[in-house]
N, C-alpha and C positions, 0 to 999 in steps of 0.2 A: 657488206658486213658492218659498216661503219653508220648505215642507216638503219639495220636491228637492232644494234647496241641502243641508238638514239631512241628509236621507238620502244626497247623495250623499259630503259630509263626514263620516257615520258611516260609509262603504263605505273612502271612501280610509283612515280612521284604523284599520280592521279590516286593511285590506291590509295599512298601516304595521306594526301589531304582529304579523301573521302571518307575515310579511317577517322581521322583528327578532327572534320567535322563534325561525322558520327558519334564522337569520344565526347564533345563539349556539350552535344545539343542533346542527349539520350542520359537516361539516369542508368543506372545498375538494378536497382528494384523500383515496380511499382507500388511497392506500400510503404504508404505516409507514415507509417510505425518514426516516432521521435529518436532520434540517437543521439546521446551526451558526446560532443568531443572538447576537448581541452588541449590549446595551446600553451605549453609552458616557455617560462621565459626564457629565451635562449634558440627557440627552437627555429630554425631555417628553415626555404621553402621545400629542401629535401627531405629533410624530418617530416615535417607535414604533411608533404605527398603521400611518404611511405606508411606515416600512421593513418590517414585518412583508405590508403590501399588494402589496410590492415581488418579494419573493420567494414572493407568491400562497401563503401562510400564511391569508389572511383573504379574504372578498367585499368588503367594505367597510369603509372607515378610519371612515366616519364613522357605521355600528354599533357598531365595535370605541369610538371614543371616548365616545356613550351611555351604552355598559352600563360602561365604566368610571366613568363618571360615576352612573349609578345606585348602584353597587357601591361606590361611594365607597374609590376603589383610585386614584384620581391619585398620591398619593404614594408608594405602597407599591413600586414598581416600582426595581429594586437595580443598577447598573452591572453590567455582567459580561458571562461568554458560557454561554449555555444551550444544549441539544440539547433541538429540539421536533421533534415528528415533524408530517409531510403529511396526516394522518389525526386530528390534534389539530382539535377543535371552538373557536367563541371563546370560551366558558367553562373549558375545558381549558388554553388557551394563558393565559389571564389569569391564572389559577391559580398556574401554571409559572412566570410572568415576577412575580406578586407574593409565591411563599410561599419563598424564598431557594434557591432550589434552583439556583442557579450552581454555574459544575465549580469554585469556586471551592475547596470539598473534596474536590475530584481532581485527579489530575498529567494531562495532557495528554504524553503522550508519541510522537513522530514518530519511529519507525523507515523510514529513507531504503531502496527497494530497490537492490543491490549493495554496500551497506557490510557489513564483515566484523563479527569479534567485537571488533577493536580498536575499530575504528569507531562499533562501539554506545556501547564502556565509556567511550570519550572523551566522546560526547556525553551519558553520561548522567552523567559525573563533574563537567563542564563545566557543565550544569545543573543540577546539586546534586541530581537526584532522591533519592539512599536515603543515610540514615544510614550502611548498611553497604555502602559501595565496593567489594565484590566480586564484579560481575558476570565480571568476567573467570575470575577462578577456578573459580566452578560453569560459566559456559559450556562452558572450555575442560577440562574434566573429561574422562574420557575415559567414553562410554556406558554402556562394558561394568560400570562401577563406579557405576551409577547413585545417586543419593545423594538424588533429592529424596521430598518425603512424598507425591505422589501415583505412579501406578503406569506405567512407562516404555511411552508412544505405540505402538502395534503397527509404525508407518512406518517407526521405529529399528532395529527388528531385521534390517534387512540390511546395516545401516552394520559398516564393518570393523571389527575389533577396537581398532583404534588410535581410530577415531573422536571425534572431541566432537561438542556442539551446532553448530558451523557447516555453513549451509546449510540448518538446518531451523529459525531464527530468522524468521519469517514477518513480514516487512517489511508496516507498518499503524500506522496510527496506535492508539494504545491509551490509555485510561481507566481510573486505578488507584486505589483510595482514597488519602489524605495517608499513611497509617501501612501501606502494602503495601511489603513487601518487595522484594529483586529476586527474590527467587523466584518470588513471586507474578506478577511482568514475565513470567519464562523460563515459567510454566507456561501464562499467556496466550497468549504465540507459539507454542508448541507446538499448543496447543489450537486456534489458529487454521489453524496449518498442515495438521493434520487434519481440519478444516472443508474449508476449501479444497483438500483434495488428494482429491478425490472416487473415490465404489468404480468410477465406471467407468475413469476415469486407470490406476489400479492394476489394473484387469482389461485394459486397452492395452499397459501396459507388460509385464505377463507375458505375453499372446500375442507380445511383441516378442523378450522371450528377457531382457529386461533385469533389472536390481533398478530401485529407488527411490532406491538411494544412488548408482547410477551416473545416472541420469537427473536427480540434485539437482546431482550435478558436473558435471555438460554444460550446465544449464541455470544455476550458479551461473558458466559463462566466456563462455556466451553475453550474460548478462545485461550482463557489465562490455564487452564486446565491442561491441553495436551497441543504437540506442534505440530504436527501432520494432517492431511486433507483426511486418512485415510481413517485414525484414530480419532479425528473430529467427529464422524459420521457416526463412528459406533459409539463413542459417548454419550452423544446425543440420543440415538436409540434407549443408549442405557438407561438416562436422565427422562427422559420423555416416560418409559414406561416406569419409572419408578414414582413421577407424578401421577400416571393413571393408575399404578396399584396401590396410592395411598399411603407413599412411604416417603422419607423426607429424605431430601437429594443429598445431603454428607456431604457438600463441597467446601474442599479444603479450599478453592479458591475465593468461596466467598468471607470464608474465615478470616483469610489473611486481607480481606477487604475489609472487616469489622476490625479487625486487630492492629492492624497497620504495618505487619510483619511476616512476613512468608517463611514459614518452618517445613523441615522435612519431613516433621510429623507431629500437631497438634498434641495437646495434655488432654487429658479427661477436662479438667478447669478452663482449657482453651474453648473448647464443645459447646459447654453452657454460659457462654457469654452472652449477656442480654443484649439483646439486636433484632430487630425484624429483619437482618440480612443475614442471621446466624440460621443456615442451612439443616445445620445439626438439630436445634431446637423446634425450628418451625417449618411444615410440611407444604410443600409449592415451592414455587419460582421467589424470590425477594420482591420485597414491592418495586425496582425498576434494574435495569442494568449496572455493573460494577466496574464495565469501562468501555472502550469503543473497538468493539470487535473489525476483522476485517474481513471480506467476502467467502473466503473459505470459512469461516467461521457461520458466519450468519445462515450460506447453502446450507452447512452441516443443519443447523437448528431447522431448518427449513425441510431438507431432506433428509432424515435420519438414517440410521443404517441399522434393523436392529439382529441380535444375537442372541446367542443362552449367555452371555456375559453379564455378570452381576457388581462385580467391583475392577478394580482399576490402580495400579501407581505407577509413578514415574521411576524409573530407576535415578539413584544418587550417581554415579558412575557415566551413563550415557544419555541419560535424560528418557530414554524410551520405555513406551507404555507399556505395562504388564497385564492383562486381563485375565481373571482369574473368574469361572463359576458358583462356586462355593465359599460363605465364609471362611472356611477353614483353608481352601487352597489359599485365598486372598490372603490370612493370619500367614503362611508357611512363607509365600511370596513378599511379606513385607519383613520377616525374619532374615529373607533372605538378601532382598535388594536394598534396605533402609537402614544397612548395618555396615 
């Protein structure tokens, strides 16, 4: 009796550490997919276990707090926020959260999709990112005078003559060391928006008849225009055939781009504002983009969705698109929602 006990207490302790090894050397997912976690200050290795268990980082809190315990790493663990990835093992992630490797010598930077290039430079003068405060000036450069040290995007070569960087500022959060410049910022977004602007996009739009610059400006007014993947689509349709039948797009978004004011609903006076980007007056696309779209935005322009829909408002109340076929239904619907 006294040697089953023993044998089956050496079978459960053989499970326990083939389990425990299993537990440190094995990740939970195999996808590199990046995951923010943040240590706040205060927080213990049981706290951390169970929030790392939380967003399914680990099998088990109470492995992860053992071999911290073995490893004698209780305290080493640093307030902060880290990027661990899905595919990280629990040796790997312990590593991570005890050898100082917080973004805390990096900037974190959040570019919003539809802010323009003013909109960047405010936000990143307002958080003190760069020593040198001139994002605005290399932005708003003009292409054709390229000036930076790496060698200009192939995407840019059908941007007009007059062009700058707006529109191709690929809205993403970004990761920069402490001492990166803004240039370093502008060559990231770029970099990124030829990531994401993939060789079959650009074999779509050339069967379309289009450039890339006119497809950035469609998909930079769609973007400030409506919030949905799904009402992007049909806008776009909208816009696109209202370019082919020779009629001028009416976007209120580019209005509030010439005016420097976003109303619930322009004046007659507002309309006829002199502007090659006043939509209302003149028929096409603006001569370039009105801000930096973000990839549902640009698909949308790319692949359009189209409908019997003629006009379009946001509701004041929930923000959601109204599409209407007829002026008159359009007239009754904005009676109704912009009141």
């Amino acid at each position: 009796m006294i040697k089953k006990i023993f044998i089956i207490i050496i079978a459960v302790i053989l499970i326990l550490v083939s389990d425990y090894f299993f537990m440190i050397n094995n990740s939970v997912n195999k996808n590199n997919q990046e995951v923010k976690f943040i240590i706040t200050k205060g927080d213990g290795v049981k706290q951390i276990s169970k929030n790392l268990d939380k967003v399914k980082l680990i099998r088990s809190y109470t492995f992860f707090n053992f071999y911290v315990w073995l490893k004698g790493n209780q305290t080493n663990f640093k307030a902060g926020e880290y990027v661990l990835k899905q595919n990280m093992n629990l040796r790997e992630i312990v590593s991570k959260l005890t050898g100082n490797n917080a973004l805390s010598k990096e900037k974190l930077i959040k570019i919003i999709e539809g802010w323009n290039i003013n909109d960047i430079n405010n936000y990143l003068n307002k958080n003190s990112f760069f020593v040198d405060n001139n994002f605005n000036s290399l932005a708003k450069t003009k292409i054709s005078k390229w000036q930076f040290k790496t060698p200009m995007p192939d995407f840019l070569n059908q941007a007009s003559e007059s062009a700058n960087l707006e529109g191709f500022l690929f809205p993403d959060t970004y990761r920069i060391f402490q001492d990166a410049t803004v240039e370093d910022l502008i060559i990231k977004m770029l970099n990124n928006f030829g990531n994401k602007f993939t060789i079959q996009m650009r074999k779509d739009i050339n069967s379309q008849g289009k450039t890339i610059y006119q497809i950035i400006t469609m998909a930079s007014i769609i973007e400030k225009e409506v919030r949905t993947v799904d009402d992007m689509q049909i806008v776009s349709g909208l816009f696109w055939n209202r370019i082919k039948n020779g009629q001028a797009l009416q976007s209120c978004a580019t209005l509030a781009h010439v005016l420097g004011e976003k109303k619930t609903q322009y004046s007659l006076e507002d309309t006829k504002v002199d502007s090659l980007y006043n939509t209302y007056q003149n028929k096409g696309l603006p001569p370039g983009p009105i801000a930096n779209p973000g990839l549902n935005a640009i698909k949308a322009a790319v692949y359009p969705k189209y409908t019997d829909y003629n006009y379009f408002l946001s509701r004041l109340d929930t923000g959601e698109t109204i599409f209407s076929k007829s002026y008159e239904e359009h007239n009754r619907n904005k009676a109704k929602y912009l009141k």
